[in-house]
Backbone as numpy.savetxt, mean C-alpha at the origin, in Angstrom:
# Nx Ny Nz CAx CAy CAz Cx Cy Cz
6.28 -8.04 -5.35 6.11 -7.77 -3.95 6.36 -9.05 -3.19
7.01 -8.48 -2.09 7.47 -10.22 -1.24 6.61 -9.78 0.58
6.33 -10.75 0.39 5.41 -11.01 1.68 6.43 -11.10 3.22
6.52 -11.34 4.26 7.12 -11.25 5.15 6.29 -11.34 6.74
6.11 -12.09 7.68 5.55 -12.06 8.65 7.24 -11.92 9.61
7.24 -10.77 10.74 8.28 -11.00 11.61 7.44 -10.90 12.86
7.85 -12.21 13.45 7.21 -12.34 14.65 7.99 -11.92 15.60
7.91 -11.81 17.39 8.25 -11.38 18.20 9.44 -10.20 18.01
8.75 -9.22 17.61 9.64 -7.91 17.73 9.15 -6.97 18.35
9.92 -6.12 18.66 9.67 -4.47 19.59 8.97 -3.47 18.44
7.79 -2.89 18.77 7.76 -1.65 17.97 7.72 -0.66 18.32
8.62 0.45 18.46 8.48 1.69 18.97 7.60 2.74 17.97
6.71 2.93 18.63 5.63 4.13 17.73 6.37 5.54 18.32
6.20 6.90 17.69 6.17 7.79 17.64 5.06 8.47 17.26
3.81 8.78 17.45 2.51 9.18 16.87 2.15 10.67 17.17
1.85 10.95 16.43 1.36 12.35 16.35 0.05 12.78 17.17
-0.99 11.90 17.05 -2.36 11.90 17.68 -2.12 11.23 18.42
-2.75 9.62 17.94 -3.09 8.67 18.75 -2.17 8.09 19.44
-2.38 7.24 20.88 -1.46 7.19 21.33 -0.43 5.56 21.24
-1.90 4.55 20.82 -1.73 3.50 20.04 -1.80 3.26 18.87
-1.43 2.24 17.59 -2.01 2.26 16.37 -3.65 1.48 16.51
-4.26 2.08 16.08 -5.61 1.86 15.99 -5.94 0.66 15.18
-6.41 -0.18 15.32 -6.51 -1.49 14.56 -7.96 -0.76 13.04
-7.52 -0.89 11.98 -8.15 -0.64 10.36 -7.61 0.66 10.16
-6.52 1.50 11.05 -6.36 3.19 10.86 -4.94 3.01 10.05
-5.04 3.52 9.23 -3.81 3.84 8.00 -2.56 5.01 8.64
-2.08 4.65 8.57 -0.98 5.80 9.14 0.11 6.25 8.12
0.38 7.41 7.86 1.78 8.10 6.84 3.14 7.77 7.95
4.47 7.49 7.64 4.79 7.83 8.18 6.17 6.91 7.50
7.21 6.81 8.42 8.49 5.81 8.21 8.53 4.90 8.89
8.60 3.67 8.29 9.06 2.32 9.31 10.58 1.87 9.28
11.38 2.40 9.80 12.98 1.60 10.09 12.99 0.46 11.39
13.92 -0.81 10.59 14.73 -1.62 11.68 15.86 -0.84 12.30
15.97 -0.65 13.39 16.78 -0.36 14.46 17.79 -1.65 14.66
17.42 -2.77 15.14 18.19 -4.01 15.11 17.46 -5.18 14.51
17.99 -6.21 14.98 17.62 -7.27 14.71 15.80 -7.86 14.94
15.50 -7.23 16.30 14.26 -7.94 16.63 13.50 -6.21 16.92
13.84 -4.73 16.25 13.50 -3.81 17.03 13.27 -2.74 15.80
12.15 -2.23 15.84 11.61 -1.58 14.43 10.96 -0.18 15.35
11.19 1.03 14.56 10.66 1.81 14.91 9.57 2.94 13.71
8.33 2.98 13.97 7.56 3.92 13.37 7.56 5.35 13.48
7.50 6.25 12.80 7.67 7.41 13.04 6.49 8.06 11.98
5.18 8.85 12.72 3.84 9.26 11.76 4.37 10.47 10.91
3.97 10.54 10.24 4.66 12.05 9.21 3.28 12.86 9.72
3.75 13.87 10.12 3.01 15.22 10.55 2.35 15.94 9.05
1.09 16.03 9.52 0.23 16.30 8.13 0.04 17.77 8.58
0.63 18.91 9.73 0.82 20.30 9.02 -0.90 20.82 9.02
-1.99 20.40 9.60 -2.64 20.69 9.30 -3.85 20.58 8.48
-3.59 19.57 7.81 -4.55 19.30 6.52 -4.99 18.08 7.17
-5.87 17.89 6.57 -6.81 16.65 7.38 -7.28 15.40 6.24
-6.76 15.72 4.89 -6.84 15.30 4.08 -5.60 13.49 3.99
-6.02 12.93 4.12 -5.00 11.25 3.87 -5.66 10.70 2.83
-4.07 10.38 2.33 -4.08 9.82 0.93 -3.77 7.74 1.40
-4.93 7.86 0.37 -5.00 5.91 0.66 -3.60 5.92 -0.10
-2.95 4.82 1.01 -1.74 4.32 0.73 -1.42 3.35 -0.12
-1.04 3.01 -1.46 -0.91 2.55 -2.38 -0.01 1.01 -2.67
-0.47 -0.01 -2.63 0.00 -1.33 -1.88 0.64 -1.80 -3.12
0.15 -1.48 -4.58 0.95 -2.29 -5.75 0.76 -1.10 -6.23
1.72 -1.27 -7.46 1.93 -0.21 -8.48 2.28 -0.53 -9.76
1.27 -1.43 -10.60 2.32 -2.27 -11.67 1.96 -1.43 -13.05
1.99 -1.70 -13.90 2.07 -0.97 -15.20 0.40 -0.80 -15.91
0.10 -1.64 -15.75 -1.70 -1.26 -15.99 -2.35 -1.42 -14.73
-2.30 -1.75 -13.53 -3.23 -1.77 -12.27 -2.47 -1.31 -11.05
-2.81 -0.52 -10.11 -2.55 -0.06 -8.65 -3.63 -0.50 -7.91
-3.00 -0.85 -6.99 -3.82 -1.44 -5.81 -4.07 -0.31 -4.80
-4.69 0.56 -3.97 -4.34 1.31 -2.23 -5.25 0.44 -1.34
-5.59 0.98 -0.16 -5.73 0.51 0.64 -6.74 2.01 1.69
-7.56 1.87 1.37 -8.74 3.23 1.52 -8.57 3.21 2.94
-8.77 4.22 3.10 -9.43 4.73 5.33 -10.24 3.80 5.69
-11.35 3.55 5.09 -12.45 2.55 5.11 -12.19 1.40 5.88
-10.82 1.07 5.21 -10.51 -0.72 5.66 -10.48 -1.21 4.34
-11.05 -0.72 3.15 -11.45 -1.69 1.78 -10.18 -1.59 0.78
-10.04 -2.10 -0.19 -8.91 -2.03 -1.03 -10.02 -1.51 -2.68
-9.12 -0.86 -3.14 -9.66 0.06 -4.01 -8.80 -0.26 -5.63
-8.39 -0.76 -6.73 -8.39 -1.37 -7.66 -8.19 -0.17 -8.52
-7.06 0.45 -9.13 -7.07 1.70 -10.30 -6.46 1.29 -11.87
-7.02 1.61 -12.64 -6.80 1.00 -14.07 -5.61 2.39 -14.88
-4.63 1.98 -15.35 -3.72 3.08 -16.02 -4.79 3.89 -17.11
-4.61 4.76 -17.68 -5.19 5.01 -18.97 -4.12 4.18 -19.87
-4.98 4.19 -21.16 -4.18 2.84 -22.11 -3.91 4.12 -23.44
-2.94 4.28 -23.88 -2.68 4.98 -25.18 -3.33 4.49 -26.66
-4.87 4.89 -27.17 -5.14 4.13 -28.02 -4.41 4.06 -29.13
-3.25 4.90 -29.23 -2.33 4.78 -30.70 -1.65 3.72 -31.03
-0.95 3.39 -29.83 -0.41 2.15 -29.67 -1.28 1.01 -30.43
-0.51 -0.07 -31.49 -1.05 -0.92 -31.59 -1.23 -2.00 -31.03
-2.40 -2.16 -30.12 -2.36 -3.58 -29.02 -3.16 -4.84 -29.58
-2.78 -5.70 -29.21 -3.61 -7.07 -29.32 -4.12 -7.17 -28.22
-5.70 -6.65 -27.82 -6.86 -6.41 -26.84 -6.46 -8.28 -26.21
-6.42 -9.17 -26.54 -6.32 -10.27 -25.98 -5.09 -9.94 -25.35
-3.66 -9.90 -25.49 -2.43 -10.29 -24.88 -2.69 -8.66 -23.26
-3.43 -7.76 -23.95 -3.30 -6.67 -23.07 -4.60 -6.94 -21.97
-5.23 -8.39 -22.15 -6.17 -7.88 -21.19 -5.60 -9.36 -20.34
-4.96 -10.13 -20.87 -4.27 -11.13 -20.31 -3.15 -10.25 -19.38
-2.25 -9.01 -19.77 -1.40 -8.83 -19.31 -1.79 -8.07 -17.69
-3.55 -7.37 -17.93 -3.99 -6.20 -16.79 -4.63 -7.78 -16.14
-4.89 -9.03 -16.20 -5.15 -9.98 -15.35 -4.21 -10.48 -14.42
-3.04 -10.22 -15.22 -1.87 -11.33 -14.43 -1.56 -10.28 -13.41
-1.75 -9.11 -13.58 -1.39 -7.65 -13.08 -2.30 -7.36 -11.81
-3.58 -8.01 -11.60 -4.74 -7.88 -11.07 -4.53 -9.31 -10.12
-3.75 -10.25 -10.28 -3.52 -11.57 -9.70 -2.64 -11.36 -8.59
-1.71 -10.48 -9.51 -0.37 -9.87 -8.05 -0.57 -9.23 -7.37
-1.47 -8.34 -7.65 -2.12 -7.37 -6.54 -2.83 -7.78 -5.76
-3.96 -8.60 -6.05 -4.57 -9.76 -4.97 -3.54 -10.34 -3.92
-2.61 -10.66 -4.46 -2.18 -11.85 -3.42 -1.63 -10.90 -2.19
-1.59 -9.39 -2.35 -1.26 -8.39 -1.07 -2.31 -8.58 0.00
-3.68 -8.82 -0.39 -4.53 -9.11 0.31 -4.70 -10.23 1.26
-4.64 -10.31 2.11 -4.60 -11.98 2.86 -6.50 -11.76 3.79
């Protein structure tokens, strides 16, 4: 995952409800650049259901990161295949380094 701050740009919202983005409110939806300094959001229409799915910030091979309604970040462990023969050291070294990258989404 690569980090990115773009400063002074346009954002055009399209929102379904609200009429601003709500500062800690998670939104579904599409983000496209239009140009150079000009990005537009567009909310995906949930149809009814009232149900939102925390949006999922890493996705690596033993750990997922989302990002709850709450505001909090939420930490998910793969299931591990016990058939597989693992060396419990190299695999718990590997769900750390895995757990390091996902942190650093957090600022």
């Amino acid at each position: 995952m690569k980090k990115n701050m773009n400063l002074c740009i346009d954002l055009k919202t399209i929102m379904q409800e609200d009429g601003q983005l709500n500062p800690g409110q998670c939104y579904r939806g599409v983000l496209s650049r239009i140009s150079e300094d000009q990005y537009l959001f567009e909310e995906a229409v949930t149809n009814g259901q009232h149900h939102h799915r925390n949006p999922k910030l890493f996705d690596g091979k033993y750990v997922s990161l989302v990002h709850m309604q709450n505001g909090k970040y939420q930490v998910h462990m793969r299931t591990i295949d016990p058939s597989i023969n693992l060396d419990r050291k190299e695999l718990a070294f590997q769900v750390y380094h895995e757990l390091l990258e996902a942190f650093t989404i957090i600022d």
